[in-house]
C-alpha positions in Angstrom: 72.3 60.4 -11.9 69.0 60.9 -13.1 65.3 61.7 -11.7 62.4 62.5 -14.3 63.9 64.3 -17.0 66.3 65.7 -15.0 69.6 64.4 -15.8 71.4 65.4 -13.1 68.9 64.7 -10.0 69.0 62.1 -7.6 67.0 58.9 -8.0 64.5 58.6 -4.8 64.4 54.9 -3.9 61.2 52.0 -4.4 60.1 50.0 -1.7 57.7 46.9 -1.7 55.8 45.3 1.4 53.0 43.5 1.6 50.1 44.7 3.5 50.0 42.5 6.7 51.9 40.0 5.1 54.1 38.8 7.9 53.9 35.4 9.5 53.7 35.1 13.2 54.6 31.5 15.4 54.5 30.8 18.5 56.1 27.8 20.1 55.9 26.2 24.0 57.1 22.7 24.9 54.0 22.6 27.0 52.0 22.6 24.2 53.5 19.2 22.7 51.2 16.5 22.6 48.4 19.2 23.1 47.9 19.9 19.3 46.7 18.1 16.1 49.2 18.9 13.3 51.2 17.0 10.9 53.8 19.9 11.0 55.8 21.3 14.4 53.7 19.5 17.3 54.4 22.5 19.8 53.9 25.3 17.5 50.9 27.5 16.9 50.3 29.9 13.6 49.5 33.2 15.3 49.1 35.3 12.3 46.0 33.7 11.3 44.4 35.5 14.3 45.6 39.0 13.4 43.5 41.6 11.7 44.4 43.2 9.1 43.7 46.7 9.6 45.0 49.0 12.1 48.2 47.6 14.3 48.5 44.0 14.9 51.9 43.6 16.7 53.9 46.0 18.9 56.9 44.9 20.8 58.7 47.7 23.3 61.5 47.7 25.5 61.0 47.1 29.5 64.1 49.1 30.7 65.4 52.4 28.9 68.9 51.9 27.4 70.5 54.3 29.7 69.7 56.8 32.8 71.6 60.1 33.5 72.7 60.8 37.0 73.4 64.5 37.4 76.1 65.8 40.1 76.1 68.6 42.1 78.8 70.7 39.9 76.0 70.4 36.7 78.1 66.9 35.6 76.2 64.4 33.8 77.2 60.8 34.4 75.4 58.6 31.5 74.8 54.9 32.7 73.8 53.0 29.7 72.6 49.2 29.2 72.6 46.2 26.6 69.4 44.8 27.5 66.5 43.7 25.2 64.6 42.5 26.9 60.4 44.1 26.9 56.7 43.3 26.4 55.0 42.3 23.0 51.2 43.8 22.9 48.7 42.1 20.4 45.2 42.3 19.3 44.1 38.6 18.8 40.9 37.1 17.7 40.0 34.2 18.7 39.5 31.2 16.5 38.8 27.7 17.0 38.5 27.9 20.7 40.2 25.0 21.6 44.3 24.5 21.9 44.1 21.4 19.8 43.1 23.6 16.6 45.6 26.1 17.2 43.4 28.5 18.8 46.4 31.3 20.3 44.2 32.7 23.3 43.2 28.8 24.6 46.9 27.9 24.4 47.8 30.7 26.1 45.2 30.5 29.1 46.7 26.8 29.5 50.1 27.9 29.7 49.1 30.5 32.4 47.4 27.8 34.5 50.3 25.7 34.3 53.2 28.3 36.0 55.2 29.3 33.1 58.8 27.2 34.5 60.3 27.1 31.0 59.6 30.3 28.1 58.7 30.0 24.6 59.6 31.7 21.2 58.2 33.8 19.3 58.9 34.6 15.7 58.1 37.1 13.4 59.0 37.2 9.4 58.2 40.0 7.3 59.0 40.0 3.4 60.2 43.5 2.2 62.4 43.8 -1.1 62.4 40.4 -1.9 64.0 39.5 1.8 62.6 37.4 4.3 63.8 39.4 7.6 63.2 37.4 10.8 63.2 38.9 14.9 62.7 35.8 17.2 62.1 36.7 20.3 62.8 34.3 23.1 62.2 33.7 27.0 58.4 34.3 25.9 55.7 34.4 28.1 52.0 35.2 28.8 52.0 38.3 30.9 47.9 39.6 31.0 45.1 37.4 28.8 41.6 38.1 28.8 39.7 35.3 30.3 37.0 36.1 28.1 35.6 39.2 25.7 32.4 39.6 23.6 31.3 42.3 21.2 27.7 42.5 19.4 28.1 42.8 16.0 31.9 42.5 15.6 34.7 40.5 16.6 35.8 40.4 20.0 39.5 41.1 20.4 41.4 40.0 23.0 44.2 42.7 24.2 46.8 40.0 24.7 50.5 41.2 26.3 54.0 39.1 26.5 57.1 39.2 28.0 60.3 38.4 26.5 64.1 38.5 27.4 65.5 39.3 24.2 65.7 38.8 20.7 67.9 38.0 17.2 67.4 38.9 13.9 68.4 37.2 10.5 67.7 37.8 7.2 67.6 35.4 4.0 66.7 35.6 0.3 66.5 32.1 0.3 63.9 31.1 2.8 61.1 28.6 1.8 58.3 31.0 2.3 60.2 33.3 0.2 60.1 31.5 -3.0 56.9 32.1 -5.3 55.2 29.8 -7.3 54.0 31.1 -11.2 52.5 29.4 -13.9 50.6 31.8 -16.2 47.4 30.5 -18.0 48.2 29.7 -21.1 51.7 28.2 -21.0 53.0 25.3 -21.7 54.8 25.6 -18.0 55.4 27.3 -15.1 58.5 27.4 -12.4 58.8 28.1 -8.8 61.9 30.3 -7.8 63.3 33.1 -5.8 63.0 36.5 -7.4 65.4 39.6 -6.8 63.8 43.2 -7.6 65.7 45.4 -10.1 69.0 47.3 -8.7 67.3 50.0 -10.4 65.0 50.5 -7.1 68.0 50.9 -5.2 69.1 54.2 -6.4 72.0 52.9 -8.1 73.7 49.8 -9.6 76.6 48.6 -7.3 78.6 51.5 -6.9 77.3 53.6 -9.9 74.7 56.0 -9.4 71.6 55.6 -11.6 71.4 57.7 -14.8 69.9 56.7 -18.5 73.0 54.5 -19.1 73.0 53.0 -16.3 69.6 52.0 -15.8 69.8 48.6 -14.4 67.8 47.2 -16.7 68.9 43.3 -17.8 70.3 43.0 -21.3 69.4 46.3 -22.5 69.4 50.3 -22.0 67.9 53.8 -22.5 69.5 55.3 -24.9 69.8 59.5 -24.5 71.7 61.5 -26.6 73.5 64.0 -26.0 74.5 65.3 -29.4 74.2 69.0 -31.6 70.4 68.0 -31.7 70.3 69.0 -27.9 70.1 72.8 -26.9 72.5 74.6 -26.1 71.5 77.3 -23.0 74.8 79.0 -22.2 75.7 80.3 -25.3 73.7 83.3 -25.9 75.2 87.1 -24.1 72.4 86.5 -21.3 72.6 82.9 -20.7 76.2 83.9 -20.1 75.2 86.4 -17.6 73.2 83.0 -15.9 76.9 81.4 -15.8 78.6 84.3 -14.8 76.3 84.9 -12.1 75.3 88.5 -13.1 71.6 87.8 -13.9 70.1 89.9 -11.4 67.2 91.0 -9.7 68.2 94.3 -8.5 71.4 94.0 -7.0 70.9 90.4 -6.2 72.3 87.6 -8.3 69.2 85.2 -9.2 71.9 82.9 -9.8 75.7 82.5 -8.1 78.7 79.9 -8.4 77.3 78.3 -10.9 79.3 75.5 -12.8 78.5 73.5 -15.8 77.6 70.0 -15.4 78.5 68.4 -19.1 79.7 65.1 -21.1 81.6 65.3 -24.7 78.9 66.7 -26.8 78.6 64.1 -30.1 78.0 64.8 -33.5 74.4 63.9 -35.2 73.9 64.2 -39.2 70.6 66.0 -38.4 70.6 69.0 -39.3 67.4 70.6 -37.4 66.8 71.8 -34.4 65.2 68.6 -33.3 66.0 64.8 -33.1 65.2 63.4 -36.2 63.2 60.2 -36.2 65.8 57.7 -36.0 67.4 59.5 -33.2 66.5 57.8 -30.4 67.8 53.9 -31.7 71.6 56.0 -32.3 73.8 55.8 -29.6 75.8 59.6 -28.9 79.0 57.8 -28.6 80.0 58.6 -25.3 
């Protein structure tokens, strides 16, 4: 383990997510036939009508998971529940204004004058350590749209809500979206692949924790010494009293139970007190 220059601390872990990044769709069979696309013919791209700052997609449960029923005697009787199903509440802008172009809120109003006799999907991918994790929520349907908002000098959002029995989740390293596409200027080509962070932003490498020889780092590794070079701070009659646990402040011990934490200490031709210069491309041999 190792954290800083501490060698034995724990590692705290890296996460990456890109701000908004996540790509929203929404598909109805009512709206086949009713929109000009090469691509799905009954699917809309909702994400392009998010903003970016503040919250642009909240889904909640409709019914609690369980109840309590308490009996006379004080008893507790806990009825619980698998259900998933609830309400997803967005902030859209509106785009285009016209279902043909995608526009989310005109697509919706048509679906609500229709009578909703059939549900739609909704799903949701956000990109987070190099995985594409996916919640599709089905049985969707439009539960309260604006019929119409205006602002002055900003954009008017419209505070949609849906309802939705339930939803799955999946996650992929693979998917399309996933894959990035790099060609730096200046060579000769590029490529177009999926990329996996380091193991070293897990905390560990498999079932190894991290330290300074087990770094995770591809074809290569930090070398630290632990040799005569390092400092020895338990050898001295008071850095006993440290081990010993009879450094004290008063009658207190400043430190107790203290054990050494260690590795086979290896020999170094230097002869200082420090590393010498060549130290650090020498492995200690342990």
């Amino acid at each position: 383990m190792a954290f800083g220059n501490n060698r034995a601390a724990k590692q705290a872990r890296a996460h990456f997510q890109i701000a908004g990044g996540s790509i929203i769709k929404f598909r109805h069979p009512y709206l086949a036939g009713q929109l000009d696309t090469d691509g799905a013919v009954d699917e809309i791209d909702i994400s392009a009508c998010c903003k970016l700052e503040g919250r642009f997609f909240e889904a909640n449960q409709n019914v609690d998971s369980a109840k309590q029923v308490v009996l006379v005697d004080g008893s507790v009787v806990t009825i619980s529940n698998k259900l998933l199903n609830g309400t997803i509440t967005m902030p859209v802008v509106r785009t285009t204004g016209l279902v043909a172009t995608g526009d989310f809120i005109a697509a919706l109003q048509l679906i609500r004058t229709l009578g909703d006799s059939l549900g739609g999907l909704l799903y949701k991918t956000d990109y987070v350590n190099g995985k594409a994790i996916t919640k599709l929520f089905y049985g969707v349907t439009p539960q309260r749209v604006p019929d119409d908002v205006s602002e002055g000098n900003d954009v008017a959002v419209y505070n949609i809500q849906l309802l939705y029995a339930g939803w799955i989740e999946a996650v992929s390293t693979s998917t399309s979206e996933n894959k990035k596409r790099i060609w730096a200027v200046g060579n000769q080509q590029g490529l177009e692949a999926y990329f996996s962070p380091y193991v070293t932003q897990n905390a560990s490498t498999g079932e190894n924790p991290l330290s300074t020889l087990n770094s995770g780092i591809p074809e290569g590794k930090l070398e630290d010494q632990i040799d005569t070079t390092n400092y020895n701070t338990q050898e001295s009659k008071n850095e006993k009293k440290v081990m010993a646990g009879t450094w004290k402040s008063g009658s207190v011990a400043v430190v107790s139970e203290a054990t050494p934490i260690k590795k086979p200490v290896a020999g170094s031709g230097n002869t200082g007190e420090t590393a010498g210069d060549s130290a650090a491309d020498t492995p200690s041999g342990y």
